[in-house]
C-alpha positions as CSV (number, residue, x, y, z in Angstrom):
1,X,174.8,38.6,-96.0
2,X,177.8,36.7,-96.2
3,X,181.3,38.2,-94.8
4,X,182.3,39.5,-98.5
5,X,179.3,41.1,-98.9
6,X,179.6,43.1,-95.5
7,X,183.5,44.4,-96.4
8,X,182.3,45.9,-99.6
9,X,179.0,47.7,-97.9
10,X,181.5,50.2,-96.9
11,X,183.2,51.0,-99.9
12,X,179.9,51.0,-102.1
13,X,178.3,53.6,-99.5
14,X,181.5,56.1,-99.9
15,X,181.3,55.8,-103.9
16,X,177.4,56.9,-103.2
17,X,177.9,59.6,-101.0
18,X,180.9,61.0,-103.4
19,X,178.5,60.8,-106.8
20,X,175.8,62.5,-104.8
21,X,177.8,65.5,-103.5
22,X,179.2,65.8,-106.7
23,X,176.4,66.3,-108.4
24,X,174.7,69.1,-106.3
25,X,177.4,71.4,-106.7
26,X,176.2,74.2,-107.9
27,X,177.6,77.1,-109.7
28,X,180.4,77.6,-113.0
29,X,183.5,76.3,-112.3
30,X,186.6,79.0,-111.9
31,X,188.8,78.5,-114.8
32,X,185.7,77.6,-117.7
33,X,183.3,80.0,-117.8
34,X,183.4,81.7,-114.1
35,X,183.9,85.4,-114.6
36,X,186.7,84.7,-112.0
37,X,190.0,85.2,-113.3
38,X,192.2,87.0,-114.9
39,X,192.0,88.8,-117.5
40,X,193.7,90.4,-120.7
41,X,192.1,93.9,-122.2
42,X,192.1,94.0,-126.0
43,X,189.7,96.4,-127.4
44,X,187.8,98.8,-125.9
45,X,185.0,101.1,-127.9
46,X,183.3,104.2,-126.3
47,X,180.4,105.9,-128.3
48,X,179.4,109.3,-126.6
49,X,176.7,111.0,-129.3
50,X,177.7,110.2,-132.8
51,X,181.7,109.5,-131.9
52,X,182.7,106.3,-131.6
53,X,186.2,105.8,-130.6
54,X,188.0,102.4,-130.9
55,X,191.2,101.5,-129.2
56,X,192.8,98.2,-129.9
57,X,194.7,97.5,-126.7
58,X,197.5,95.5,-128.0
59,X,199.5,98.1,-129.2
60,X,201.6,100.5,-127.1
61,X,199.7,99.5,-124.1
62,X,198.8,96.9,-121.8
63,X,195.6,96.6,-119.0
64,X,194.9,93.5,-117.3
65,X,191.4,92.9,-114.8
66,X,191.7,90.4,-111.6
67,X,188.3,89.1,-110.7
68,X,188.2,87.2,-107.6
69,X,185.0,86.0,-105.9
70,X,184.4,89.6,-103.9
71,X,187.1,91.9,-105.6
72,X,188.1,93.6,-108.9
73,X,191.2,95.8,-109.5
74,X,192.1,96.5,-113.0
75,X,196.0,97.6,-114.2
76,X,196.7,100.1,-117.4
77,X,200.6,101.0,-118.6
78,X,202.3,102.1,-121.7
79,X,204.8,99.4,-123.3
80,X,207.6,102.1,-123.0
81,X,208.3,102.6,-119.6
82,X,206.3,105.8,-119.4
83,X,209.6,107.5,-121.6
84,X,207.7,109.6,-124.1
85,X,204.3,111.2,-125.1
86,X,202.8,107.7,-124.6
87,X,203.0,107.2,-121.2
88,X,200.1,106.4,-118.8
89,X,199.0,104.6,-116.0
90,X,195.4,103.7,-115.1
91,X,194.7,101.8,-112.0
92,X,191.5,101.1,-109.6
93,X,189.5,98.6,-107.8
94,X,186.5,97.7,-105.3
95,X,183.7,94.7,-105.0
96,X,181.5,93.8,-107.5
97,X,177.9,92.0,-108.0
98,X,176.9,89.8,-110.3
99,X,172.9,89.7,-111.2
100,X,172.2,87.1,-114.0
101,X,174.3,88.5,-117.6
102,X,174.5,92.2,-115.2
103,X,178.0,92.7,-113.4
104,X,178.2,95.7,-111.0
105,X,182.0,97.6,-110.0
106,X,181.5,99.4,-107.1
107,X,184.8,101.3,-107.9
108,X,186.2,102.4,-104.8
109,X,189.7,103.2,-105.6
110,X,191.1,105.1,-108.5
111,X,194.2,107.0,-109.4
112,X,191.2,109.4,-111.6
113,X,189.7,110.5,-107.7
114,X,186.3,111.8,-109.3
115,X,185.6,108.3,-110.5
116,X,186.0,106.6,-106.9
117,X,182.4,105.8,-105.4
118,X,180.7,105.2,-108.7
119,X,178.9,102.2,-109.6
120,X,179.3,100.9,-113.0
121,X,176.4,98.4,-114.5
122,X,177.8,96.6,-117.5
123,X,176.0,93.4,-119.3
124,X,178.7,90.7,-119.9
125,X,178.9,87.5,-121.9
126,X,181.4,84.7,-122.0
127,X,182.1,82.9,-124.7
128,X,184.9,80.7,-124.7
129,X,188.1,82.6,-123.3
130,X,186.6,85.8,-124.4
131,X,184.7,88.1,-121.8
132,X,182.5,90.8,-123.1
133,X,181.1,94.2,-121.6
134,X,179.3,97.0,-122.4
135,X,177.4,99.5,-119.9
136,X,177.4,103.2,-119.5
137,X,179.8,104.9,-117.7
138,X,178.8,108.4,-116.3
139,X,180.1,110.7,-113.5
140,X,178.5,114.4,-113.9
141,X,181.1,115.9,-112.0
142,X,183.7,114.8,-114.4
143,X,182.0,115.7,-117.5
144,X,181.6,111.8,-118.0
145,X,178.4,109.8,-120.3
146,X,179.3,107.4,-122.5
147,X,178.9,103.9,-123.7
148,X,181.7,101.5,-122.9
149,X,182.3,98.2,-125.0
150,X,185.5,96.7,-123.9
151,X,186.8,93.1,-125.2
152,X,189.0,90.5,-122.8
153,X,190.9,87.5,-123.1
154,X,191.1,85.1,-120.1
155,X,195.1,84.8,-119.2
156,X,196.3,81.1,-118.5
């Protein structure tokens, strides 16, 4: 080898060993289609029997739904400053799991007590900037078994 070749031996090594690590991460980047984030609520359906009840999120109300890599907490006002008849304020939180298309909340705090130290299976799907859900919610000692289908948008 002449003295050329030997200085770029180096440099030709460190491009290999950064195109190999590259390529064996592993995983769904945060930000595309990680279920990481946050995100916006927009619709929400619950079907209990033969009801069906549709709420389209974007009107007199708000909810947002952090996701970090251990962690959920979700956050639900009225628009009006909790003023008049419309006012609410929905908030809770714990770890979740994920299982393939299956994401687990282990809800472990809520402002609604009787729903703290439940365990909520939902299937989800991302497609996009749009995340998905739907799973049965049921608590016995709330009177609670129904069918949730809720709709997000990823926030930038």
């Amino acid at each position: 080898m002449n003295h050329n070749q030997n200085m770029k031996a180096p440099y030709l090594i460190t491009i290999i060993i950064i195109i190999t690590l590259q390529s064996c991460t592993t995983g769904i980047k945060r930000g595309q289609s990680s279920i990481t984030g946050t995100w916006k609520l927009v619709s929400g359906m619950t079907i209990e029997g033969r009801d069906t009840v549709f709420t389209d999120y974007t009107k007199g109300q708000e909810m947002i739904k952090i996701i970090n890599d251990s962690h959920f907490a979700f956050l639900r006002h009225d628009l009006n400053g909790g003023r008049d008849s419309t006012a609410i304020f929905v908030s809770g939180g714990g770890t979740y799991s994920l299982d393939g298309n299956t994401y687990t909340e282990h809800l472990e705090y809520c402002n609604s007590r009787e729903w703290e130290n439940n365990s909520f299976e939902l299937e989800y799907q991302i497609a996009g900037d749009t995340l998905s859900t739907k799973g049965i919610e049921k608590i016995e000692e709330a009177g609670v078994d129904h069918m949730n289908i809720e709709k997000y948008v990823r926030l930038k």
